[in-house]
C-alpha positions in Angstrom: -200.8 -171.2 17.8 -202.6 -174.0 16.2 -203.2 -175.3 19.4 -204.8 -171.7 21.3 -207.0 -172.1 18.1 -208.6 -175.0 18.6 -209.1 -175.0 22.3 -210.4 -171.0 21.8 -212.7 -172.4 19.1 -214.0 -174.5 21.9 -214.9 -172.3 24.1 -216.5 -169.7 21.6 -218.9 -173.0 20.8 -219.6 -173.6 24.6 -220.5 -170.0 24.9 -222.4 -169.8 21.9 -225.7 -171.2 22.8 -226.0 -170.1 26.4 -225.2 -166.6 25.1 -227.9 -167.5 22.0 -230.5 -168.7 25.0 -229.6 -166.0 27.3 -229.5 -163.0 25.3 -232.8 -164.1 23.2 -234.6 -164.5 26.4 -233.4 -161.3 28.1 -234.3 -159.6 25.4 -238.1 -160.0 26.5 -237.3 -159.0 30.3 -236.0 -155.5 28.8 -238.3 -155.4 26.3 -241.3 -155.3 29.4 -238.9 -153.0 31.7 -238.4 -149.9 28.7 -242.0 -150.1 27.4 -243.7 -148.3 29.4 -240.9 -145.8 29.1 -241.1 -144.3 26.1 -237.6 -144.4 24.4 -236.4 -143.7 21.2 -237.4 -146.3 18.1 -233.9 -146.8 17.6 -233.2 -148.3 21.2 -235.6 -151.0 19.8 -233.7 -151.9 17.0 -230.4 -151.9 19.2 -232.5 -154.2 21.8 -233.4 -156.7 18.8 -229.9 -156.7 17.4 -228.5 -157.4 20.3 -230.7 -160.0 20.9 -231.3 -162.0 18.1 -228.1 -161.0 15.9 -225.0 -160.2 18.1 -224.7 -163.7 19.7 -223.8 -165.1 16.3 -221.9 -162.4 15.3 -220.4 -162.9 18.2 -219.3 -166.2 17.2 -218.2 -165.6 14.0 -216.0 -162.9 15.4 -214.1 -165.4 17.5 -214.3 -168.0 14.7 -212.3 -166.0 12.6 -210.0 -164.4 14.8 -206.0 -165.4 15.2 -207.4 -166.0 19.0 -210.6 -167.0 19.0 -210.1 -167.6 23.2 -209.2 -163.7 23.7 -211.7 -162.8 20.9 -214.3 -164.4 23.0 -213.1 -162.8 26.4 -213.7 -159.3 24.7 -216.9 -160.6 23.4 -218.0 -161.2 26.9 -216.9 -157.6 27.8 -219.2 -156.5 25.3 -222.4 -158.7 26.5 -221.3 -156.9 29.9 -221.5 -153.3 28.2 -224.6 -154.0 26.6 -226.1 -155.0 30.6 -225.3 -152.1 31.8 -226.8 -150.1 29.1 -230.1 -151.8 29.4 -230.2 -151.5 33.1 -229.6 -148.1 33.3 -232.3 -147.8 30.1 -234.6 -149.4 31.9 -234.3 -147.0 35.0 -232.5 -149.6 37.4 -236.2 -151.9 37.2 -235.2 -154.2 40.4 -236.0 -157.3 38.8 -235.0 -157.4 35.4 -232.1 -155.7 36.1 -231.2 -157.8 38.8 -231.7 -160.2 36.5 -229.8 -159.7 33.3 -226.8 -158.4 35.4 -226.3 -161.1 38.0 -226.3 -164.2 35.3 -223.6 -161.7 33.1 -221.5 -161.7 36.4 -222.2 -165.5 36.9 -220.2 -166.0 33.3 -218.0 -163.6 33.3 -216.2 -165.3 37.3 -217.2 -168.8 35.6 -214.7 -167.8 32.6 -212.3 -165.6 34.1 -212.6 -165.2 38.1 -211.8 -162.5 39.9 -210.1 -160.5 36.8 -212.7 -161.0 35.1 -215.5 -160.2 37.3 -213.6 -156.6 37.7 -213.6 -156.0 34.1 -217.0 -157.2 33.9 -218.0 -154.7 36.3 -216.3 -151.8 34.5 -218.0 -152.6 31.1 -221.2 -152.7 33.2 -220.5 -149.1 34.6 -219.0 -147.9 31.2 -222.5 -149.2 29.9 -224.4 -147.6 32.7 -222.8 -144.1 31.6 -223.4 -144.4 28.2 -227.2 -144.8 29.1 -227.2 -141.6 31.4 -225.5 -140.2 28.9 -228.3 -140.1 26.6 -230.9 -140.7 28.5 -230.2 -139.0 31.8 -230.0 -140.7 35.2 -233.3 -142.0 36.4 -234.4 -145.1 39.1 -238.0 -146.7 39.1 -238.7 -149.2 42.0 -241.5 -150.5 40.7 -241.5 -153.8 39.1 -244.7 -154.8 37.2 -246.8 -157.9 37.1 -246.0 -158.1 33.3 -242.1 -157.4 34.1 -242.3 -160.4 36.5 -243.8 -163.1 33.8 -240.9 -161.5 31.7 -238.5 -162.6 33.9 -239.2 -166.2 34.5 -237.7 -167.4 31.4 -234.6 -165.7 31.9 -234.6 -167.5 35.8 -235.5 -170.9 34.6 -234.1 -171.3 31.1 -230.7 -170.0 31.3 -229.5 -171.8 34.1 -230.8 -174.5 33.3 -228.6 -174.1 29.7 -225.7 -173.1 32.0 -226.3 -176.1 33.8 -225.9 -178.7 31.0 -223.0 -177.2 30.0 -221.5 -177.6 33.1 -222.6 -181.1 33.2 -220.7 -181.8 30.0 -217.8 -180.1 30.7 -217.6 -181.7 33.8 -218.3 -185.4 32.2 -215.9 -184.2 29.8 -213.0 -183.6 32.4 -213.7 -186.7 34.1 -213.0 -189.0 30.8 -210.1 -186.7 30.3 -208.9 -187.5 33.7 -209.6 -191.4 33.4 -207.1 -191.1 30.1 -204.6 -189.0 31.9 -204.9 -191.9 34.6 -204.4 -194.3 32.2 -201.5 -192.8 30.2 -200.1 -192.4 33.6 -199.9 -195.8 34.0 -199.4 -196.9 30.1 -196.0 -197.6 28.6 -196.1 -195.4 25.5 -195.0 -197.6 22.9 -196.4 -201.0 23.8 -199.7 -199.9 25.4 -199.1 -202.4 28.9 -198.5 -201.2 31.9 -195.2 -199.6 33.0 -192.9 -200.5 35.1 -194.0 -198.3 38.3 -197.7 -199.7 37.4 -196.7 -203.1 37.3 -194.7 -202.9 40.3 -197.6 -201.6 42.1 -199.9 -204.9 41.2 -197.2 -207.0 42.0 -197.5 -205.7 45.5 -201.1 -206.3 45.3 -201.1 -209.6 44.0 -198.8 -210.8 46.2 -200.7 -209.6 49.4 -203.7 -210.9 47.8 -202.1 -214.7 47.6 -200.7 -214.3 51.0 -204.3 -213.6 52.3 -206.5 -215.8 50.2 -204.2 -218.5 50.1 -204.4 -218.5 46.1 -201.7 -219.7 43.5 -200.1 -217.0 40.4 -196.9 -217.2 38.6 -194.8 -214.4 38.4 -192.9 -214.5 34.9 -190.1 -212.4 33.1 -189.9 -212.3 29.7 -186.3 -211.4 28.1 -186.3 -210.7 23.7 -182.9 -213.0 23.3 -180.2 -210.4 21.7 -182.5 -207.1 21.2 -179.5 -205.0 21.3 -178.1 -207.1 18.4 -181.7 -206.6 16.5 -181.2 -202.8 17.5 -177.8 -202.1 16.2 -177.8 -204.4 12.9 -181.6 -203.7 12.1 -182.3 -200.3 13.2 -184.5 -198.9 16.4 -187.5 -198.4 14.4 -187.8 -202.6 13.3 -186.5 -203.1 17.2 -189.6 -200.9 18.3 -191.7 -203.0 16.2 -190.2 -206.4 17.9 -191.5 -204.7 21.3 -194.5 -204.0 19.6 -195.2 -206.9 18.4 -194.8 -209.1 21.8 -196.9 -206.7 23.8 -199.2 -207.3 20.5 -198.9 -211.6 21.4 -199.3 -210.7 25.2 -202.6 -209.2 24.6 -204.3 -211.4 22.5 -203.0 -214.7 24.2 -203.6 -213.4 28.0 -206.9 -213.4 30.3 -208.6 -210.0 31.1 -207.3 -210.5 35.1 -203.9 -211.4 33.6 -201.2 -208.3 34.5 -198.9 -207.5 31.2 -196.5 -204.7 31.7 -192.9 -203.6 29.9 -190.2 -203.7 33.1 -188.0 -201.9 31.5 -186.1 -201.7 28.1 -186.5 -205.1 26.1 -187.9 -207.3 29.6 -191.7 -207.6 30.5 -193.1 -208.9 33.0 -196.8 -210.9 33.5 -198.4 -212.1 36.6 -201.1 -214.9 36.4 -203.3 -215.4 38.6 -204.6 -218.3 40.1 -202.5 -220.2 37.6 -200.1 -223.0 37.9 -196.3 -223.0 37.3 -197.7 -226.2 34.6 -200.5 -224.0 33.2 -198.2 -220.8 32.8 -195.4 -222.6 31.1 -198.0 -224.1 28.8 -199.0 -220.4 28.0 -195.8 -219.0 27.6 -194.3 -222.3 25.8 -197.0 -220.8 23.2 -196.7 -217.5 23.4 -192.8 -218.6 22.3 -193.4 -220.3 20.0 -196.2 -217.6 18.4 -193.6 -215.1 18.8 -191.1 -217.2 16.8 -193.4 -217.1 13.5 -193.1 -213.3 13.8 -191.2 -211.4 10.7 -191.0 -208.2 9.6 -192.0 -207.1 5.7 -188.3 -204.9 5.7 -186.2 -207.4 7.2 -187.4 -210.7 6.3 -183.9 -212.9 7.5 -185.1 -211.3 11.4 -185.6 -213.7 13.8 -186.5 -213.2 17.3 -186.8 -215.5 20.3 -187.5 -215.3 24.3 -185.9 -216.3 27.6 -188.3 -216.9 30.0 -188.4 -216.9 33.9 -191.0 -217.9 35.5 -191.7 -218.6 39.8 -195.3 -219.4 41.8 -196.2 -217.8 44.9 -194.9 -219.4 47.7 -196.4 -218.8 51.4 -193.0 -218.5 52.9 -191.8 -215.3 50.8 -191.9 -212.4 53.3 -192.3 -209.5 51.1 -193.2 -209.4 46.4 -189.6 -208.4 46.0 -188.8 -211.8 46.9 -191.3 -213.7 44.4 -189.3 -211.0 41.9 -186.1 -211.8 42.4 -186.8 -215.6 42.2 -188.5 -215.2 39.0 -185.4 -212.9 37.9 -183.1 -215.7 38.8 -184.9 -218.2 36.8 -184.8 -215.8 33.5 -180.9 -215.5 34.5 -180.7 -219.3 33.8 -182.8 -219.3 30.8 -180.7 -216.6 29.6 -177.1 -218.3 30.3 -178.1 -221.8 29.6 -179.0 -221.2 25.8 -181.7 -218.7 25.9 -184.9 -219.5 23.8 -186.2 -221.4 26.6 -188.4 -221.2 29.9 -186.2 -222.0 33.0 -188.0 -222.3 36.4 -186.8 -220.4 39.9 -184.6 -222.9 42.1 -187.2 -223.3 44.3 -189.7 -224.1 42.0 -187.2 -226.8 40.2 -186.2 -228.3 43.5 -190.1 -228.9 44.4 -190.8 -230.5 41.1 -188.0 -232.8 41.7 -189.7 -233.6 44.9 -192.6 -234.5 43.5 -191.2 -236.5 41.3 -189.7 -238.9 43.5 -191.9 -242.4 43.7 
């Protein structure tokens, strides 16, 4: 419920100042249209106080409601009651009429579509009734010079209101988009990318080395007994290991550098244009950073990595091949000791090459 009040408190704010604008300046357009038609004093005072007083009435109503969303729907029945009371006041006056009821049908589709628009329409009428009923039924075609200046306001002013409303709603969509995009693609509890996310760079890397000929290292980072940590520390210090990696990954990575969680206690990083010697320099201190790291409720914690890591090569046909040679590396690290950084086998085998005289 907490949640229908807010976003209902919301929309009663949105509506609030193009109903304030609209209603303010329509009062002037229906103000030209009845003079000249001698109505009681007291249509007058019901003209000014529904001008000048009911739109914030209006929004204290909703304000205060259980529902401010619903309170403001019935609101908006109400601002369509009160059009049809002045058209028919003012005798059906093309313009003015014509005016004040087609921006009332304009809100009440932008707010509630088709429904709406039909209940809209049958407060109008119900309005329309209401007038005949004390007035009596009566049409006057013509529209005076004095009616027309009346008018403009309400053509030029309210839409453009309306308009910048709808320009910040819509701005304000597209950054909520952009976040969904980005939680989409966001690993909840380290902030990196997720798996899916990460996979899909990989794919882009890789065809991006492939074309331009350019050098990355693919690496796979394993937390050395996390299921140990888990079980004898607790989930909530093992969520704050995670943490605290993805932490060391973003503060010791490059902007272009890809940092994502593959899955459970693994990530994964892909560096571009970089060497196998330059990324085992940055993950021989990322290591050793990570190392240092204790926690304030378990200070006898310590935590180490295995790391994988493989260059592109030309001759690997598709990423899932640069993957698994990076996986197999991390497989060595992992059953040779952990705690260390262990190279793919055909990344060791070319640096023995090289080393030969």
């Amino acid at each position: 419920m907490d949640n229908q009040k807010g976003k209902g408190l919301s929309f009663a704010r949105r509506i609030y100042l193009p109903r304030s604008i609209g209603l303010a300046i329509g009062c002037f357009s229906v103000m030209a249209a009845i003079y000249p038609l001698n109505l009681p004093t007291w249509v007058w005072g019901l003209l000014l106080i529904n001008g000048f007083i009911w739109p914030h009435l209006a929004f204290q109503l909703s304000c205060r409601s259980i529902y401010p969303y619903r309170a403001e729907r019935h609101n908006m029945l109400i601002d369509s009651l009160f059009g049809g009371f002045w058209a028919a006041s003012m005798q059906f006056n093309p313009l003015p009429t014509v005016t004040i009821l087609s921006m009332m049908i304009m809100n009440n589709v932008a707010v509630g579509g088709p429904k709406m628009l039909i209940r809209g329409l049958l407060a109008q009428l119900a309005g329309v009734l209401l007038s005949w009923l004390l007035f009596g039924a009566a049409f006057n075609p013509d529209t005076t010079a004095i009616q027309i200046y009346a008018c403009l306001p309400m053509l030029t002013l309210y839409p453009f209101a309306v308009g910048m409303i709808s320009y910040q709603l819509a701005t304000k969509l597209a950054e909520h988009k952009r976040t969904l995009r980005a939680l989409s693609r966001t690993d909840s509890l380290t902030g990196l990318l997720n798996h899916g996310s990460w996979k899909d760079l990989l794919q882009i890397s890789f065809q991006h080395c492939k074309q331009t000929h350019s050098t990355a290292t693919l690496v796979l980072i394993d937390i050395d007994h996390f299921k140990h940590i888990n079980d004898t520390h607790g989930h909530i210090v093992g969520d704050g290991v995670l943490r605290e990696l993805s932490n060391e990954l973003k503060d010791n990575l490059r902007v272009e550098d890809l940092a994502g969680r593959y899955g459970g206690d693994e990530f994964c990083v892909i560096l571009p244009d970089r060497s196998l010697a330059q990324a085992q320099e940055i993950m021989e201190r990322l290591s050793q950073l990570f190392s240092n790291y204790r926690h304030c409720d378990e200070p006898e914690l310590r935590a180490s990595l295995s790391i994988g890591l493989a260059a592109f090569r030309p001759e690997y046909q598709d990423a899932s091949m640069w993957l698994n040679e990076a996986d197999k590396a991390l497989y060595i690290a992992k059953n040779t000791g952990r705690n260390k950084i262990s190279l793919g086998a055909a990344d060791t085998l070319m640096d023995i090459v090289l080393s030969k005289p």
